[in-house]
Every structure is written in structure tokens, then in C-alpha cells.
C-alpha positions as CSV (number, residue, x, y, z in Angstrom):
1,X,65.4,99.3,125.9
2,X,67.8,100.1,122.7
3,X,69.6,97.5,121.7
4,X,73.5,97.8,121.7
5,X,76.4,96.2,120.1
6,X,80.3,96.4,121.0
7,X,83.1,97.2,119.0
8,X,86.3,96.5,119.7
9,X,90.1,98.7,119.5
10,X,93.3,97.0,119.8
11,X,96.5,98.7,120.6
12,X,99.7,96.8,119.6
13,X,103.2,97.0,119.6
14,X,104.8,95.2,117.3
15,X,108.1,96.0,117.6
16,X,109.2,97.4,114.2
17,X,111.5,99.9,113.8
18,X,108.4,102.4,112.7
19,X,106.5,101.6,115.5
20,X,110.5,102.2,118.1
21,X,111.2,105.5,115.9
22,X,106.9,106.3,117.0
23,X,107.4,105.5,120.7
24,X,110.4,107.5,120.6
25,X,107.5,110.8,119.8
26,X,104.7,109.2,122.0
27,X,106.7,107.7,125.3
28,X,103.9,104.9,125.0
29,X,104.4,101.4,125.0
30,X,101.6,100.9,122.4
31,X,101.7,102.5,119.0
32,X,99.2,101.1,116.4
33,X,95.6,101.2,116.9
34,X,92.4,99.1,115.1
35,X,89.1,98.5,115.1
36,X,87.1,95.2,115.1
37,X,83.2,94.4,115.0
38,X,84.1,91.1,116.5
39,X,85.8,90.2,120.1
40,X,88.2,87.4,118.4
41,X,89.2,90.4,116.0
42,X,88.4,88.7,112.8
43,X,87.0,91.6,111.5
44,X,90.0,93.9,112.0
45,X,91.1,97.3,110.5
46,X,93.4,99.9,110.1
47,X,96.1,101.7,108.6
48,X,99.3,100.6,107.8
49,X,102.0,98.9,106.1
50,X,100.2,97.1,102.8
51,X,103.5,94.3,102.8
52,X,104.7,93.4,106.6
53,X,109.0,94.2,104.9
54,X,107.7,97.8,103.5
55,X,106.7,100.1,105.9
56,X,106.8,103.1,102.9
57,X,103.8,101.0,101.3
58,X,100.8,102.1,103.1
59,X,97.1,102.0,103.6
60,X,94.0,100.6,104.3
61,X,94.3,97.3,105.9
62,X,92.0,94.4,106.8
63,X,94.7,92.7,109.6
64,X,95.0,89.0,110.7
65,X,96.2,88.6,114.2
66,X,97.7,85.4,113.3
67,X,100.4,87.0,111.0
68,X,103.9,87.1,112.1
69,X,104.0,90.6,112.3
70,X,101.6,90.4,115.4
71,X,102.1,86.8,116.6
72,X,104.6,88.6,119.6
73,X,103.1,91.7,119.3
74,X,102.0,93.2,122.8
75,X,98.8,94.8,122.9
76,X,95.8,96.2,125.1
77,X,92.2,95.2,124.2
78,X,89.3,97.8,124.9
79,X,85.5,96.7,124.8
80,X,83.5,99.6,123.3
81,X,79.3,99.2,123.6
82,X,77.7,101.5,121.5
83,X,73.7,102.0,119.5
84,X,73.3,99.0,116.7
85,X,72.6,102.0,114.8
86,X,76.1,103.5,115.0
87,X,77.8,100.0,114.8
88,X,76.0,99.3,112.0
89,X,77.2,103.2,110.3
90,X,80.3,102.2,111.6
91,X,80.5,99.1,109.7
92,X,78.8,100.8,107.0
93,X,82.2,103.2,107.0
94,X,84.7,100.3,107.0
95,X,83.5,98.5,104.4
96,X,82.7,101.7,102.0
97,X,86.8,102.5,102.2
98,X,87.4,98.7,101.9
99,X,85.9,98.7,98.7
100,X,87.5,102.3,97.7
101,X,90.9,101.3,99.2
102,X,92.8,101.9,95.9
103,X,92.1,105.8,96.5
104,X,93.2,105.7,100.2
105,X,96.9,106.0,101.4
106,X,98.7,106.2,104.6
107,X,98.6,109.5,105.7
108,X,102.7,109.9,106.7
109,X,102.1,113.5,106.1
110,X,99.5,114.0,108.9
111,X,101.5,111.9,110.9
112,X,104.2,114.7,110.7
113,X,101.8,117.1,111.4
114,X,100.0,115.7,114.7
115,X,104.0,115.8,115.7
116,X,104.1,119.1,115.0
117,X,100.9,119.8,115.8
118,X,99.8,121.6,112.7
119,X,96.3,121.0,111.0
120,X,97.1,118.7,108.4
121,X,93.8,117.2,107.0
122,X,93.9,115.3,103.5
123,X,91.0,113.8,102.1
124,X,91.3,109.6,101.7
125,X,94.4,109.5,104.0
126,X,94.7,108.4,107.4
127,X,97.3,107.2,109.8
128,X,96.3,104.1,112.2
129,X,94.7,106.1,115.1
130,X,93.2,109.2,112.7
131,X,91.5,106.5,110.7
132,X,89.9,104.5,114.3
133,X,88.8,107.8,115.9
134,X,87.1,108.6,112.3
135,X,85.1,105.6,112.1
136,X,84.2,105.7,116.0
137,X,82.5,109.2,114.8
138,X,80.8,107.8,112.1
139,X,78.0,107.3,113.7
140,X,74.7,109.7,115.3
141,X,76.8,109.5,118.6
142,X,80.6,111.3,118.5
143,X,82.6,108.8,120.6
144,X,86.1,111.3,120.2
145,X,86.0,114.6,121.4
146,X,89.6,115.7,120.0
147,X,89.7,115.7,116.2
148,X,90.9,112.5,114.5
149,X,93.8,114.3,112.7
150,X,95.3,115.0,116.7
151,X,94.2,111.5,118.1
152,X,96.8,109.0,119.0
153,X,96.3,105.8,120.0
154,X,96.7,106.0,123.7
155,X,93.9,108.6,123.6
156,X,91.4,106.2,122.7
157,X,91.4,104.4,125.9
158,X,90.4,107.3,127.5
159,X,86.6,107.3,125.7
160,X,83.3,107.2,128.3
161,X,82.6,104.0,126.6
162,X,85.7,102.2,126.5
163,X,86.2,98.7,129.0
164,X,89.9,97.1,129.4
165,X,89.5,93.7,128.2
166,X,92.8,92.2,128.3
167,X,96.2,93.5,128.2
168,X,99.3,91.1,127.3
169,X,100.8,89.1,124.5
170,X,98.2,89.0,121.3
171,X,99.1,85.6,120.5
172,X,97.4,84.7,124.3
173,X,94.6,86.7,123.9
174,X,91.2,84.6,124.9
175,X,89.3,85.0,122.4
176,X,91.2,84.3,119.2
177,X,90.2,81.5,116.5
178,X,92.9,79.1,116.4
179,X,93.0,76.8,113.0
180,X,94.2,77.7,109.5
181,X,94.9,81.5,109.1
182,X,93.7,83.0,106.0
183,X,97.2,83.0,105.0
184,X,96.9,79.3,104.9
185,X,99.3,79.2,108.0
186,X,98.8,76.7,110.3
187,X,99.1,77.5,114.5
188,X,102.2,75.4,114.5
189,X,104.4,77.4,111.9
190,X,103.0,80.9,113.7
191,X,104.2,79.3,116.9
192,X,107.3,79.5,115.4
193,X,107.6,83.3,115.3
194,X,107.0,83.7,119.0
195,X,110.9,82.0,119.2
């Protein structure tokens, strides 16, 4: 039997005013996507704001679910089981643009385009859902059919291999780590974000 792993996507709304003036486009109630390797989302990643006060600063992101910009965050969790080959090219993916992330940006450009649903395909720039559906293809096995430049985040709950996990308020999500953040935030002072 071939051995399989699961990844992990999280759809969020954290209420910014990028993420209102998005729904406004979508109709959806959740507008950022990520990817983890791990079901308490340590290992999280995206696209997005680089400073949680300057949405114009952009790109590659490693996110911490315990920073106040998701602590009252809704969101919808999907379970993804896939080859421990393709996790592992996945993985492989992430970690290559991690250490690259200087030549990435966000790609507000191909935002504009999936709006207006022209072509727009830059090299090393990716908005949040573009840059999940990517590394879900990086693999042997194509998890998205529609090309990552047209994918939004509401169309990756729709894969063959996706599970609903949990849907609700991030900061009550099951399996998070509580403790010290890597922020060096304790649970008490995040507390204090969720009012």
C-alpha cells in the first residue's frame, strides 16, 4: 500500500479592509488561502502582507496563527491526503521560495487580472490562492484542474481530495499549540485581541 501524507489549506477572513474590498469581487465569506504540512498549522504559508499595518508590502509569508491579525480571524480548515512523494515535492517547493523569497512579490497585478479575467502570468509573483494551487501541483499528481493564475480560494475546497475539518473562529480551532508564540506573545496578551 503507498504510503500517504496530508496537507493542510486554511481559508481565513481576517477582516481587513483588503480582504472587505476582495469579498466585495468574490461574494465569499473567506478570502485568504494557505498551506500547511502540519494539522496545528505550524508550518503555514502564503502570500500576503509582509507587515500586518501595510497591505502594499507584499509576499511570501511563513504565517503564525497566533498573531493578532488572525487571532478573530474566521476560517474553514480542509484535510488534503496526498503520495509522501508529492508532499515531500510540495515541501520541497515551499521551502525553495522560502529561501528565494527576496525575488518573490505579491502578485497585485494578477490579482487584477483573475478580476478581469485576462491571462496575467509573471514569474516569482503570486497572490494567496495562485501561490496554494501552485504548490498543490507541484507534485507527480495535479491536485487543481483550473490554472493557478484563475484559482481563488473558494475553489480549493472543491478538490477530489479535500476533507472539511473544521469551520469557525481560528483562535478555537483544535488543534493549535497554545504557549509562547514565536513572536514571544504569550496566550493571555493574544486573548486580548479577540475583545
Amino acid at each position: 500500500m503507498k504510503e500517504t501524507k496530508h496537507v493542510y489549506i486554511l481559508l481565513t477572513d481576517t477582516g481587513t479592509l483588503f480582504t472587505r474590498m476582495i469579498r466585495l469581487y468574490t461574494k465569499q465569506k473567506l478570502n485568504h488561502a494557505s498551506i500547511a504540512f502540519d494539522r496545528e498549522l505550524s508550518e503555514l504559508y502564503s502570500f500576503g502582507r509582509k507587515r500586518p499595518h501595510n497591505p502594499f508590502l507584499g509576499g511570501f509569508v511563513r504565517e503564525n496563527v497566533h498573531a493578532p491579525l488572525f487571532y478573530r480571524a474566521s476560517c474553514a480548515v480542509y484535510r488534503c491526503e496526498v503520495s509522501l512523494a508529492d508532499y515531500k515535492a510540495m515541501k520541497q517547493k515551499v521551502a525553495m521560495i522560502e529561501k528565494q523569497q527576496d525575488d518573490y512579490r505579491y502578485n497585485l497585478l494578477g490579482l487584477i487580472g483573475l478580476m478581469c479575467k485576462w491571462d496575467i502570468q509573471r514569474e516569482r509573483a503570486f497572490f494567496c490562492s495562485q501561490f496554494v494551487a501552485t504548490i498543490l501541483n507541484g507534485g507527480s499528481t495535479k491536485l487543481v484542474s483550473t490554472p493557478p493564475q484563475f484559482v481563488q480560494p473558494y475553489h480549493l475546497t472543491d478538490l477530489i481530495c479535500t476533507e472539511k475539518i473544521y469551520e469557525g473562529k481560528l483562535a478555537a480551532y483544535p488543534f493549535l499549540i497554545w504557549g509562547e508564540t514565536s513572536e514571544g506573545m504569550s496566550v493571555a496578551k493574544c486573548e486580548q485581541y479577540a475583545g
